[in-house]
N, C-alpha and C positions, 0 to 999 in steps of 0.2 A: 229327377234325381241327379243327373248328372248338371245342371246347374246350378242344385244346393250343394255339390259336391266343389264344384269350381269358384263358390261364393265362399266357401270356407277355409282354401289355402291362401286366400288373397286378404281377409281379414285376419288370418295368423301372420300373413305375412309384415301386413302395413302395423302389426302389434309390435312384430320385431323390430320394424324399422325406428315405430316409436322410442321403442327401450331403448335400441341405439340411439337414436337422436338425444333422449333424456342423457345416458351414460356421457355421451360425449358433451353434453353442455356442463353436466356436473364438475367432467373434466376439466374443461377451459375457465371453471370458474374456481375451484381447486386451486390449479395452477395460479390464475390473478392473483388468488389472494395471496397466496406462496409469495409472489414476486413484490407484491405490495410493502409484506412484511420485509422483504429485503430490503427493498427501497429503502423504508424507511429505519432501516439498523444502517445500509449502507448509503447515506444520501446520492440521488446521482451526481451527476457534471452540472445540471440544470438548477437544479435544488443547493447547491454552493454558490452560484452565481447570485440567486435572490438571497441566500442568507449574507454571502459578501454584500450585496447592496444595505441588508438592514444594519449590519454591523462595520460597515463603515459611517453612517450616520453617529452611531456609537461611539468609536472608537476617534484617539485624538488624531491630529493630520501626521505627526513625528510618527506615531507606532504604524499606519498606514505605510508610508514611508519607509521605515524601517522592514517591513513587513515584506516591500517588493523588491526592497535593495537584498534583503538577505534569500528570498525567493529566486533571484535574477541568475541565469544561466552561468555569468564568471562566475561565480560567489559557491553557485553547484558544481563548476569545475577543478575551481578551487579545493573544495571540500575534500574530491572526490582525488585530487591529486594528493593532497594531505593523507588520507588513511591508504592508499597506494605507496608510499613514500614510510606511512608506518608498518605495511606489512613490511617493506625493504630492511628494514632495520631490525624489525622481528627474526628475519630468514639471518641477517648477519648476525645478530645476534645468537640464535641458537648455535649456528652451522661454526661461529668462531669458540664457543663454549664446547662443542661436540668435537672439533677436529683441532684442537690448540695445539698448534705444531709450533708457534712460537713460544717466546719465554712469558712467563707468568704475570709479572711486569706490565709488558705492553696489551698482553692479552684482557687484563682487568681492564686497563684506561679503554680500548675499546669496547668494552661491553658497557662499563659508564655510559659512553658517548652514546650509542646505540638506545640503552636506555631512559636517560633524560630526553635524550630527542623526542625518542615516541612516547614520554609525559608531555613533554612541549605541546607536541600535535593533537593528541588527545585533549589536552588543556584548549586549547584554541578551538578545538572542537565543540568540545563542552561548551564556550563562551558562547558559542554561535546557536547553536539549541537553545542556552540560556533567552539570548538576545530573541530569538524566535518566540519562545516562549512569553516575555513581555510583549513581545509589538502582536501577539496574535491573542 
């Protein structure tokens, strides 16, 4: 009796280990597929590399070209100094609209300038997206 008794926890027990074991494969496989579906909404690093190789075959040598000059780190720093330089003119431009302690005159001509600037920048911005947009 007490060996059918000790035969019985040990097969409840290796049932439970089973259902664990099943739950936890269920899980890992859940999961993969979860990341998979990412993957492929979010391509990785790996998966751009082989698409760049198809599509430079594609693509002409100029928009290649184009593609890594507008890519290239000045051209990012560039950019990045441009919309820095437009918040600047943003902040004078409010801050001389909000506290115009001068005469009315010079107050307008510098909001112009403030203005057109940060069209200017914005514009040149734009051109470079544009340009991004053809070479890619």
């Amino acid at each position: 009796m007490s060996s059918s008794h000790i035969q019985h926890p040990q097969e409840h027990d290796s049932s439970i280990s089973i259902e664990i074991l099943e739950s936890s494969i269920q899980n890992l496989i859940k999961a993969w597929l979860r990341r998979e579906k990412w993957h492929l909404c979010f391509n990785s690093h790996q998966d751009d590399e082989h698409c760049d190789d198809d599509l430079h075959n594609k693509r002409a040598p100029w928009r290649i070209h184009l593609a890594k000059f507008l890519e290239s780190n000045p051209i990012r720093l560039l950019a990045l100094s441009l919309i820095l330089l437009d918040l600047v003119f943003t902040v004078l431009d409010l801050s001389s609209s909000l506290l115009s302690c001068t005469s009315k005159k010079n107050d307008v001509k510098q909001n112009v300038v403030y203005h057109w600037g940060g069209i200017a920048i914005l514009s040149v911005l734009t051109m470079k997206m544009l340009a991004l947009v053809v070479a890619l």
